[in-house]
N, C-alpha and C positions, 0 to 999 in steps of 0.2 A: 539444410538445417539452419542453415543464419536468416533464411527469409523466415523460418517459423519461429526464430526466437525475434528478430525486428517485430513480426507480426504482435506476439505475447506483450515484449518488452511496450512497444505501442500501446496494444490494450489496456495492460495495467497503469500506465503512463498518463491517461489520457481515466481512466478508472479512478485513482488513486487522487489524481489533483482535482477533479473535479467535490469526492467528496469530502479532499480536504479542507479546500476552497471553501465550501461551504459552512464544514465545522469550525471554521479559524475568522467567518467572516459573519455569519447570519447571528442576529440577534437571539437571544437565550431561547425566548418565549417561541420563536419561529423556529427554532432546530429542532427542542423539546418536542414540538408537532409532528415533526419529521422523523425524530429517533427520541423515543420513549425514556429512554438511560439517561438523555442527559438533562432529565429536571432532576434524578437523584445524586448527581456528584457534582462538584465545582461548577463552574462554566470553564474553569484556567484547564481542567481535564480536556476538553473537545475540544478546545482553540490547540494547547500543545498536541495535542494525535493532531490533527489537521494539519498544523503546520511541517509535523514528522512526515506525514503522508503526500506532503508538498513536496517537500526536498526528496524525498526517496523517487517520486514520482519524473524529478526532474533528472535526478542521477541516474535513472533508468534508460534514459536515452540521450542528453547532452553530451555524455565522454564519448558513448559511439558516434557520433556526429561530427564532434567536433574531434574528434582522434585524440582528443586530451585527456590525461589521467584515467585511461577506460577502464584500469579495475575497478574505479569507483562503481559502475554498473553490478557489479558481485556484492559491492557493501551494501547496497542501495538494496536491493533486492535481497539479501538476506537480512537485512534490518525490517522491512514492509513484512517477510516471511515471520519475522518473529513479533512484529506488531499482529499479525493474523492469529499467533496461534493465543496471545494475549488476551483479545478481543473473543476467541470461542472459548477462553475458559471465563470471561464476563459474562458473555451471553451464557453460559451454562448454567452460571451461579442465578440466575435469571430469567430461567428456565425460557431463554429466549430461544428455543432451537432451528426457528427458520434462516436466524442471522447466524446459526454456527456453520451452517452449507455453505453459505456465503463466504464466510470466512474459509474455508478447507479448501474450495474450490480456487480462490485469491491463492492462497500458501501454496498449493500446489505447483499452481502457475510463477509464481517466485521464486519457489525450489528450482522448475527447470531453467528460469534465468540462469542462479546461481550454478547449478551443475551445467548447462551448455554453455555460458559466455567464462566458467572455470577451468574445465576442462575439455569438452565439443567442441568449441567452436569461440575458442577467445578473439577476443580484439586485436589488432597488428598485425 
């Protein structure tokens, strides 16, 4: 069970920073191209998820690695879980429903972070 939550916790890890990266770093006009939503709200809206989805991304697997502060991997992964279910009640009000799969499927995967590195199979 701990190689298939390293494996998720990876995924998301490496999932998560790259699209935040991008939200927190591409230009308006070129994200906008990329994801539809954000010509209608701020730009300060996709740079802060971004940068959420940076740190969550990184607390997903630096306290297992590094054996420091490893609950942080529980908050980290239930904060992304709940930035997911955020983002499919966007997309719904938006009747974007390809990106709410998207998102169910992300939570999902975060939820069992949080219930195996909580309960299954903690750190230490």
């Amino acid at each position: 069970m701990n190689i298939v939550l390293w494996i998720i916790q990876g995924f998301l890890g490496i999932a998560f920073f790259i699209v935040g990266f991008l939200k927190s770093t591409q230009p308006g006009d070129k994200l906008a191209s990329m994801m539809p939503w954000v010509g209608d709200v701020s730009l300060r809206w996709p740079r802060f998820i971004g940068i959420c989805e940076m740190l969550g991304a990184l607390g997903l697997v630096l306290p297992g690695v590094t054996h420091i502060q490893t609950w942080l991997t529980v908050v980290a992964a239930g904060g992304l879980a709940m930035i997911m279910v955020d983002a499919a009640i966007f997309h719904r009000s938006r009747h974007e429903y390809a990106f709410i799969l998207v998102n169910i499927v992300l939570f999902v995967l975060a939820v069992l972070v949080v219930v195996g590195r909580w309960i299954l199979v903690p750190f230490g």
